[in-house]
C-alpha positions as CSV (number, residue, x, y, z in Angstrom):
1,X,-19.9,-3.5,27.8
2,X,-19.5,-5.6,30.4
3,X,-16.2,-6.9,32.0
4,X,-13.2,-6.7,33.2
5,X,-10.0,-5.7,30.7
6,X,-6.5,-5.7,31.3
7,X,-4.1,-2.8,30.0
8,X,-0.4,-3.5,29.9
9,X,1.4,-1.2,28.5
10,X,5.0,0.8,29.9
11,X,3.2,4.3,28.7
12,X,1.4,5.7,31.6
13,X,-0.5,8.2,29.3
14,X,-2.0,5.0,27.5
15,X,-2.8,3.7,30.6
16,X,-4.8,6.9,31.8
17,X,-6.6,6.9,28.5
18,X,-7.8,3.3,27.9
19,X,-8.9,3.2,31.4
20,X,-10.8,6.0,31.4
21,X,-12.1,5.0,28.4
22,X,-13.1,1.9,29.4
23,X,-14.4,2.7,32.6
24,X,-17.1,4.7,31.0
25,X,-18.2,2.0,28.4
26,X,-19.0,0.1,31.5
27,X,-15.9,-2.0,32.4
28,X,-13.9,-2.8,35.0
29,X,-9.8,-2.0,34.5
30,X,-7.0,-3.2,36.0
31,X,-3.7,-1.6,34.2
32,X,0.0,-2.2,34.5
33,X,3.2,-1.4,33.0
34,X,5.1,-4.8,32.9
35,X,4.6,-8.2,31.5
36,X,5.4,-9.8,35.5
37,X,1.9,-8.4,36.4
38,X,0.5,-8.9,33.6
39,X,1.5,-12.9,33.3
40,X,0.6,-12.4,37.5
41,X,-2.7,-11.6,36.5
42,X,-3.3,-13.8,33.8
43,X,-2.6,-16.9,36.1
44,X,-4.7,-15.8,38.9
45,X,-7.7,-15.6,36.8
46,X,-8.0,-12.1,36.1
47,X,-9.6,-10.4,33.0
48,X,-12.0,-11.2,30.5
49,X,-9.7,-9.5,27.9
50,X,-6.1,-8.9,27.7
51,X,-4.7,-5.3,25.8
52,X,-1.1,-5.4,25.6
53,X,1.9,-3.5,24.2
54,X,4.7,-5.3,22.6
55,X,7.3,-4.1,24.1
56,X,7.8,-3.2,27.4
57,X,10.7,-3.2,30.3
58,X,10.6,-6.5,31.1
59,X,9.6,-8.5,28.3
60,X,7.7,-8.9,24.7
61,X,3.7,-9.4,24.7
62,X,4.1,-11.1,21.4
63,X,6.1,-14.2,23.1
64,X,3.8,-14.5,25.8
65,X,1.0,-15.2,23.8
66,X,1.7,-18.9,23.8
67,X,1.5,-19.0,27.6
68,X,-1.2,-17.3,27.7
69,X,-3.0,-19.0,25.4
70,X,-1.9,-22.6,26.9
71,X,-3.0,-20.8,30.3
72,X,-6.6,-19.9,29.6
73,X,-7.1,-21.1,25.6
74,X,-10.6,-18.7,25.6
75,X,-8.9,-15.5,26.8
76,X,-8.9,-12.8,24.0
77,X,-6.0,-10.5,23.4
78,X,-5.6,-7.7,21.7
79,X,-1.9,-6.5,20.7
80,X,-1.3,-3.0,20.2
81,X,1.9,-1.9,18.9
82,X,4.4,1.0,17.4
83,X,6.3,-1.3,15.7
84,X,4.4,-0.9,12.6
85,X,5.8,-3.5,10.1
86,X,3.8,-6.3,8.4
87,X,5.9,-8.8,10.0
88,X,4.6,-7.3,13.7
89,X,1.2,-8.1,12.3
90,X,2.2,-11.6,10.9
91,X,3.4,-12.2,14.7
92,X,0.4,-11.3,16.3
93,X,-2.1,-13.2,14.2
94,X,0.5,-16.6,14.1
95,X,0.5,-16.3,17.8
96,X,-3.1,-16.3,18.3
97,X,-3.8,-12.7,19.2
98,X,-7.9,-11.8,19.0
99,X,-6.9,-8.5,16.6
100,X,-3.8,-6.2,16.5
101,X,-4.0,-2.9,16.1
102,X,-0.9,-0.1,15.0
103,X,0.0,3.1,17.7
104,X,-1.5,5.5,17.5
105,X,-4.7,3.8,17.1
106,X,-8.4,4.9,17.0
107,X,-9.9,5.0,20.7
108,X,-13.3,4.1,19.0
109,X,-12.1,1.2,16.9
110,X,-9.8,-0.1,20.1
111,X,-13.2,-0.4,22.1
112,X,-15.5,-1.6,19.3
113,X,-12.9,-4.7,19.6
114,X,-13.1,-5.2,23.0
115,X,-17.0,-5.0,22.6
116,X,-16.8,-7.9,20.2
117,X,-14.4,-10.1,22.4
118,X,-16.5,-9.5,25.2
119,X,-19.6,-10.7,23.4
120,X,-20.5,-14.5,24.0
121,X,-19.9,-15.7,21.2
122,X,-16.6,-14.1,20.7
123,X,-13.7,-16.8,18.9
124,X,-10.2,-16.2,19.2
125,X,-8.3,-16.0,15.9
126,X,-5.2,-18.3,16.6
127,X,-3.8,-20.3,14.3
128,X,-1.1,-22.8,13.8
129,X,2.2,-21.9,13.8
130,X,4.4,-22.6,10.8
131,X,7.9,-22.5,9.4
132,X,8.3,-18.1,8.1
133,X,10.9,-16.6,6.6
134,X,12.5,-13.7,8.6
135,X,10.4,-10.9,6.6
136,X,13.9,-8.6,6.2
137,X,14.3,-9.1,1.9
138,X,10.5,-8.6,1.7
139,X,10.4,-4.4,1.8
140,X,6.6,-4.2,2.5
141,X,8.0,-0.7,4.4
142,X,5.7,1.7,6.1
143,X,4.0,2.7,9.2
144,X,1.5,4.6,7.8
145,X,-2.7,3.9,8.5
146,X,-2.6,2.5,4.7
147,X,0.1,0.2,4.8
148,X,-1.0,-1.3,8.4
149,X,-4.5,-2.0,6.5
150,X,-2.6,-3.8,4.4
151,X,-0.6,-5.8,7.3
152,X,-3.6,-6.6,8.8
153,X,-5.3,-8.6,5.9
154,X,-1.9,-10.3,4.8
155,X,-2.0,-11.8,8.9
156,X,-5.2,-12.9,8.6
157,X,-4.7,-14.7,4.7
158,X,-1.5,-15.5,5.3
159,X,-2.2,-19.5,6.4
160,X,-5.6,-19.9,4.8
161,X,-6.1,-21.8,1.6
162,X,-8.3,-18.7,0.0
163,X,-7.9,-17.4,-3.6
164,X,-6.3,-13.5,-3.4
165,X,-6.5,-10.9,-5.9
166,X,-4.2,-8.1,-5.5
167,X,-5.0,-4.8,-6.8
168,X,-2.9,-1.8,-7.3
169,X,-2.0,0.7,-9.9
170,X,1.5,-0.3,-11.0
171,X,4.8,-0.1,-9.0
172,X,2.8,-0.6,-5.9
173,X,4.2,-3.8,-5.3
174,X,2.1,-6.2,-6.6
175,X,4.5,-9.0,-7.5
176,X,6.0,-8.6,-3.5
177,X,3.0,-8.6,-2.3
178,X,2.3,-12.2,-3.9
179,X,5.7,-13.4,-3.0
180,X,4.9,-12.4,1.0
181,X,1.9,-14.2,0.7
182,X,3.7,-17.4,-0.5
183,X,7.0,-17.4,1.2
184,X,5.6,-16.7,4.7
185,X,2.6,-18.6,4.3
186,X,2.1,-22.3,4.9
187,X,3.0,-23.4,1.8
188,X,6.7,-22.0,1.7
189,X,8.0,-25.8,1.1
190,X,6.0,-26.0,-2.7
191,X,7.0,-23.4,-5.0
192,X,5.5,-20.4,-6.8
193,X,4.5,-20.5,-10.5
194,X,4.3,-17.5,-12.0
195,X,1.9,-16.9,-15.4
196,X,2.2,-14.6,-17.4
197,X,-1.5,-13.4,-18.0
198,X,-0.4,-11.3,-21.8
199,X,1.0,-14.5,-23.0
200,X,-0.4,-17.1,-21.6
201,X,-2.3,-19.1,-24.4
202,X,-5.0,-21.8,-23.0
203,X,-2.9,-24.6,-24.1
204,X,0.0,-23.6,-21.8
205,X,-1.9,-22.9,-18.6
206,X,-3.4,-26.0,-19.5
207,X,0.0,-27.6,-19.0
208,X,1.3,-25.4,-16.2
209,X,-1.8,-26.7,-14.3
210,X,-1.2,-30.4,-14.9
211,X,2.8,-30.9,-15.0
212,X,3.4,-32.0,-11.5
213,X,7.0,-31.6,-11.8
214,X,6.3,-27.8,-12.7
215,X,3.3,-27.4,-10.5
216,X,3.1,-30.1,-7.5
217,X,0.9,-30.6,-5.2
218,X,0.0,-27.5,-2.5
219,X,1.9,-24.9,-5.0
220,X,1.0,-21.2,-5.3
221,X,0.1,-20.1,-8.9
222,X,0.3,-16.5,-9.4
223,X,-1.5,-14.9,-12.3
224,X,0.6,-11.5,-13.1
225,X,-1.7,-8.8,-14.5
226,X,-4.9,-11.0,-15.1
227,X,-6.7,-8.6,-16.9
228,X,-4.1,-9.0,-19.6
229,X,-5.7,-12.8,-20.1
230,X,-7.5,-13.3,-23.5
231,X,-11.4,-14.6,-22.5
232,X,-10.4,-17.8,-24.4
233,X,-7.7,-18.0,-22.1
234,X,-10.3,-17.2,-19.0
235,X,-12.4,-19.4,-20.2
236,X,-9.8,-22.6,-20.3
237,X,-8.7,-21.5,-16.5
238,X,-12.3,-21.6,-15.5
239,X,-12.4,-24.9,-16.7
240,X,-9.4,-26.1,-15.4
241,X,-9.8,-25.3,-12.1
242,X,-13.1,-27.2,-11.5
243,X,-11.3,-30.9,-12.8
244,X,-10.7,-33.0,-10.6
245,X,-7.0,-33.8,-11.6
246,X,-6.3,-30.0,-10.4
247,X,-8.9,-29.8,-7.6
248,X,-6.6,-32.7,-6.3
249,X,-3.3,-30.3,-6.2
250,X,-4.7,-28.4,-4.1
251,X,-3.5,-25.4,-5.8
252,X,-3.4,-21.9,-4.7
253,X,-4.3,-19.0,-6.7
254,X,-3.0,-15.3,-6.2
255,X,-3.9,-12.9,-9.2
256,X,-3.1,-9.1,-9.3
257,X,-4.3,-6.3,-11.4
258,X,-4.1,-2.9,-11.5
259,X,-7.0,-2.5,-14.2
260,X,-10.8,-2.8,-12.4
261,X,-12.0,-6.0,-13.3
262,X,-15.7,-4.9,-12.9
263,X,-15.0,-2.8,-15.5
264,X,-13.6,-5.0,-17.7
265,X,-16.8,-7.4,-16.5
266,X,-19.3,-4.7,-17.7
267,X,-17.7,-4.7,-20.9
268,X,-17.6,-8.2,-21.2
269,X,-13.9,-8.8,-21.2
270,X,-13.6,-10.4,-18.6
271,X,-15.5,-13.4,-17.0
272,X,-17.5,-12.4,-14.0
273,X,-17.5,-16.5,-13.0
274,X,-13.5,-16.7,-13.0
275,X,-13.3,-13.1,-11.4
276,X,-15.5,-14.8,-8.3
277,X,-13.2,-17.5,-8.3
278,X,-10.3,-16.0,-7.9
279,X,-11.2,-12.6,-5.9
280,X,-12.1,-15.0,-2.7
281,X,-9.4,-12.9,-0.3
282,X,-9.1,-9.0,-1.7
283,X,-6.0,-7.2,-1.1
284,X,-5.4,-3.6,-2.1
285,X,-2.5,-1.8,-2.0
286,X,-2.2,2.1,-1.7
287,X,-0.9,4.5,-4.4
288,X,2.5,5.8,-3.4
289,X,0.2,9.4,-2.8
290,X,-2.0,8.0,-0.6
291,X,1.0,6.9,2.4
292,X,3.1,9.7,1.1
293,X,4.4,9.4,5.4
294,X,6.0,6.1,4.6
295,X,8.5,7.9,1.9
296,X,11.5,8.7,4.2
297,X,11.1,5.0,6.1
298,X,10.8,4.1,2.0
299,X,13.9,6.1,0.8
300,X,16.4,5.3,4.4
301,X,15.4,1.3,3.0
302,X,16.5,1.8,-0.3
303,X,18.9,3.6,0.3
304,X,20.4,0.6,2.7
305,X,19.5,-1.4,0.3
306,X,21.4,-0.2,-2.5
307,X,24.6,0.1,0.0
308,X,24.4,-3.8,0.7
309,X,24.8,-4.2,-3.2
310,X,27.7,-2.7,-3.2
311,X,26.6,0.9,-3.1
312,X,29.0,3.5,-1.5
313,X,26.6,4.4,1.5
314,X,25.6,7.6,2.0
315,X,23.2,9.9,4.3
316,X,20.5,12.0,3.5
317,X,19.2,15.5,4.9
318,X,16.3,15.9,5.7
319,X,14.9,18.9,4.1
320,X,15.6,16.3,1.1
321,X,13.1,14.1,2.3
322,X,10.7,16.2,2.6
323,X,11.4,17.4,-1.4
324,X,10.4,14.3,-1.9
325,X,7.6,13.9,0.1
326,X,5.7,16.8,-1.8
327,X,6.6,15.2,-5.4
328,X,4.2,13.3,-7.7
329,X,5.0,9.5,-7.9
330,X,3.2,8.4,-10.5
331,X,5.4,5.2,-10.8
332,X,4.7,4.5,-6.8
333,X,7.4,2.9,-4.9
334,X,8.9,1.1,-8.3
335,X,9.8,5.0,-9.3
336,X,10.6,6.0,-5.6
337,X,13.3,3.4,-5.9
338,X,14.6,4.3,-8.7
339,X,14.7,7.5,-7.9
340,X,17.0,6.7,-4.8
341,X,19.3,4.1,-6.6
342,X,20.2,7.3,-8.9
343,X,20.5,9.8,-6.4
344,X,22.9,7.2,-4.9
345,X,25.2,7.3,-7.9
346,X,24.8,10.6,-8.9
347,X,25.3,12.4,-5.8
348,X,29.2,13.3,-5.1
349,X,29.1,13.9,-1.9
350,X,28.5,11.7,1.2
351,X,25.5,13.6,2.5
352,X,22.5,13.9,-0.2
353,X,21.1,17.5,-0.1
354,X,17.9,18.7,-0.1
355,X,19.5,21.1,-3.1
356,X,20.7,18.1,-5.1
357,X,17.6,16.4,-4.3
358,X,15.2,19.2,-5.7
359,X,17.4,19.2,-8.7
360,X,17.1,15.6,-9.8
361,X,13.2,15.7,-9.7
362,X,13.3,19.1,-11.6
363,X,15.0,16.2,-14.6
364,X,13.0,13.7,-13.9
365,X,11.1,12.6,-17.0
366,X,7.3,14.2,-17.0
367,X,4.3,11.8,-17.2
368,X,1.1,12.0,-16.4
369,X,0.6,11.2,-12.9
370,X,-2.3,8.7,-12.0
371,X,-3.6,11.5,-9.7
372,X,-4.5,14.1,-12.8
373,X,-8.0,14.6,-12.6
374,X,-10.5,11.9,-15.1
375,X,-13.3,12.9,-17.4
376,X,-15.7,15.0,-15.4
377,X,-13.0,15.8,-12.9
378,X,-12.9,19.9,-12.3
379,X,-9.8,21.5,-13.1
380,X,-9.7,23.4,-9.9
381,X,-9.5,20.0,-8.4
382,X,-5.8,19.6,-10.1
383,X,-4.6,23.1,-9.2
384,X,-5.7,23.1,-5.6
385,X,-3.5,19.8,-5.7
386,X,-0.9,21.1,-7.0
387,X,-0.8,24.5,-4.8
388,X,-1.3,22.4,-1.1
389,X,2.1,20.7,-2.5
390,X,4.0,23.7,-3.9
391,X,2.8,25.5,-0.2
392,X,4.4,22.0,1.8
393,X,7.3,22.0,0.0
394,X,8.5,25.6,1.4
395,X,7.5,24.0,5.0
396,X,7.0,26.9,7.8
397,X,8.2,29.3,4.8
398,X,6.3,31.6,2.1
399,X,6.8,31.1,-1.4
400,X,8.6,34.0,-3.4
401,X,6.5,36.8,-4.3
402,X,4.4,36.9,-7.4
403,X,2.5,33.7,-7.5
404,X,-0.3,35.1,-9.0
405,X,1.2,35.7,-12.0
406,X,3.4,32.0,-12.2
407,X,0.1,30.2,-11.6
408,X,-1.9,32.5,-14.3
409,X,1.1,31.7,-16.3
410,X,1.0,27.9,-15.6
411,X,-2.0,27.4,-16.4
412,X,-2.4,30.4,-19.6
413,X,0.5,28.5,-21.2
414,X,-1.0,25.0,-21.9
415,X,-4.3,27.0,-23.0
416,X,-3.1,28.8,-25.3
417,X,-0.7,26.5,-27.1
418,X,-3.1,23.5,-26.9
419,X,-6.0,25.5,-28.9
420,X,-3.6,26.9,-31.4
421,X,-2.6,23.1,-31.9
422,X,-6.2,22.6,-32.3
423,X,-7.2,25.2,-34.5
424,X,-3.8,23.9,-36.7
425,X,-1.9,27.3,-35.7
426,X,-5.3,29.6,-37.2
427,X,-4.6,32.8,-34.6
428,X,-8.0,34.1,-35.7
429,X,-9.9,30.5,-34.9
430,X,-7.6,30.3,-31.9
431,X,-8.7,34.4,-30.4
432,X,-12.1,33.3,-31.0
433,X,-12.4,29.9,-29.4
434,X,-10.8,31.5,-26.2
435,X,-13.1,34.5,-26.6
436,X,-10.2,36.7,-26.5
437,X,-8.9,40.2,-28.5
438,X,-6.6,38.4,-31.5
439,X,-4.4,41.2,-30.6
440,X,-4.3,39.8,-27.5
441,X,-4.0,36.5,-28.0
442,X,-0.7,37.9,-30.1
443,X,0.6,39.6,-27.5
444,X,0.3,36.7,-25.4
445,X,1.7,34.1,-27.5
446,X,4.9,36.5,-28.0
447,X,5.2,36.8,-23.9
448,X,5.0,33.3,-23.2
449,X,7.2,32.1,-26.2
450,X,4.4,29.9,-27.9
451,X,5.7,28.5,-31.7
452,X,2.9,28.7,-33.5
453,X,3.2,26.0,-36.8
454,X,0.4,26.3,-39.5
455,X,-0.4,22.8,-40.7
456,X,-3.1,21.9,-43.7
457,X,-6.0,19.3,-42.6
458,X,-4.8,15.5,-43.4
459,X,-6.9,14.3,-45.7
């Protein structure tokens, strides 16, 4: 690389990283702590490309974008911040920042970006401002490497025109993920018009597409659950979308789905010309599992939230968190929620313990949990899961002793009773599809409290 980059940021350790960094990928540094030097610097001449903090002591880097854009239009800069919230990334894409990236951030990434906005034919990413709502009732919550992913492509889509299908196993947050897109996009003014994919017949998309009262000109459509549409349904959309009387709407189309559509393509239920139409801008948002750092930022929210509806507030320990950190989610952040709206009633006392806490997910009701291992999957897979969680919930500490025998007995317990189900409650069948002693299998079946039913073959 070859330059010269300017560092502002009020952490000195940042400071001594990126410029030794720098200074061994070839470029020149010049690195301060303030936005007076930086703005100093700016007007002077200085730099080829800017990094700055948000905050610092004397100011915000996000509102002197515009100067510094007005200053010198062709001067890339790169925002990087700890204020991790999709609205920080809305900011720095609507005030015409080259990239933003979340603290802590990947040193290799950080100069692979600098590399490209050093190149010569480097463009800057601004874009015109327009009117946003203030982000606060729209709980896209979490700091976490997934969720800043996220933030990121919702920045860049946010005031382009593109198609964008939303994927997500449920209770991600889908539906707020379409509203974001709409309310704090440039076509807030026009409203949003939701389908219903599962019962939407091609007669009334047909006149959802066409009623201008219902659907004016520059609205969003949103397509809930597409792959719920029946193909004759797909097929009228496809259609619809290409005349001339919509095409002159100008319409907007956000779809979400937390079914594969190439699946469903291969199979042929779905229509791989509609799926291209719509899937212009893909956006896909993390299993609850898979951010499982966002859950406290997730639970303090919810927890606020339920106090502003009327909600005796209340706090929350944190060994309590972290109970809930280690659970399964299989509902996501919908279930999370839930979780937290109960615990808010339920709990009579004003701080939430991590006892109380353990106890209400011990009663939570059991489902399978979109994590349990698929068709091919090995079952050590699903214990080792299930052990690295049982091991965090007890922190620094050990479990109690004997957990050889309570995961032997876990797992021996399921066995036995879901072959004696299959074998209709035939001990002898059962001893000798497990390749066990039948005398065995009886002492084992008293011990562990099986019921064993005999049932005749259905005819």
């Amino acid at each position: 690389m070859d330059g010269t980059v300017i560092v502002a940021d009020d952490d000195r350790t940042i400071r001594t990283v990126l410029t030794q960094a720098l200074t061994r990928a070839g470029c020149k540094v010049r690195a301060t702590g303030n936005i007076a030097t930086l703005w100093r610097w700016v007007e002077e001449g200085e730099g080829d490309v800017v990094i700055s903090d948000v905050m610092m002591p004397d100011g915000n880097g996000l509102d002197l974008l515009p100067q510094i854009h007005k200053k010198r239009p062709n001067l890339p800069v790169i925002i990087i911040s700890a204020q991790n919230t999709v609205m920080t990334a809305i900011k720095a894409s609507e005030h015409g920042a080259y990239d933003y990236l979340p603290k802590p951030f990947d040193l290799k990434e950080l100069l692979s970006k600098v590399s490209r906005a050093l190149s010569p034919t480097n463009m800057t990413t601004a874009q015109a401002p327009s009117a946003k709502a203030d982000g606060q009732s729209l709980p896209l919550v979490g700091s976490s490497q997934a969720m800043q992913d996220v933030y990121r492509v919702v920045a860049r889509v946010l005031n382009t025109d593109l198609n964008v299908m939303i994927t997500g196993q449920s209770g991600t947050g889908k539906n707020l993920l379409a509203k974001t897109l709409h309310e704090l996009g440039n076509r807030a003014a026009a409203p949003m018009v939701t389908i219903l994919s599962a019962s939407a017949t091609p007669e009334w998309v047909e006149q959802v597409l066409y009623d201008e009262n219902q659907t004016p000109k520059g609205a969003t459509v949103y397509l809930d659950e597409i792959a719920q549409m029946s193909i004759e349904t797909q097929l009228r959309l496809q259609d619809l979308m290409q005349m001339p009387e919509v095409l002159q709407k100008n319409l907007r189309f956000i779809s979400s789905t937390q079914v594969p559509l190439t699946a469903l393509i291969n199979e042929g239920m779905f229509r791989e010309d509609l799926f291209y139409r719509l899937s212009v801008m893909p956006i896909s948002l993390p299993a609850l599992r898979d951010h499982v750092d966002d859950i406290s930022e997730l639970a303090i929210y919810f927890m606020q939230k339920s106090a502003a509806e009327g909600q005796a507030m209340k706090t929350i320990a944190s060994k309590a968190l972290d109970h809930m950190r280690v659970a399964l989610w299989p509902g996501n952040v919908r279930e999370l929620q839930n979780f937290i709206q109960r615990i808010m009633v339920l709990c009579p006392d004003d701080e939430i313990s991590a006892h109380f806490v353990e106890e209400m997910l011990l009663q939570m009701p059991k489902s399978t949990p979109e994590t349990a291992p698929l068709a091919g999957d090995k079952l050590s897979s699903a214990i080792e899961i299930h052990l690295k969680r049982y091991f965090d919930l007890h922190g620094t500490d050990l479990p109690p002793p004997g957990l050889y025998n309570r995961i032997i007995r876990e797992v021996e317990l399921p066995l036995i009773a879901l072959t004696l189900s299959a074998t209709r409650g035939n001990q002898i069948k059962t001893a000798e599809l497990l390749g066990i002693n039948r005398n065995t299998l009886r002492k084992k079946i008293q011990k562990l409290d099986i019921k064993v039913t005999r049932t005749k073959k259905m005819m």
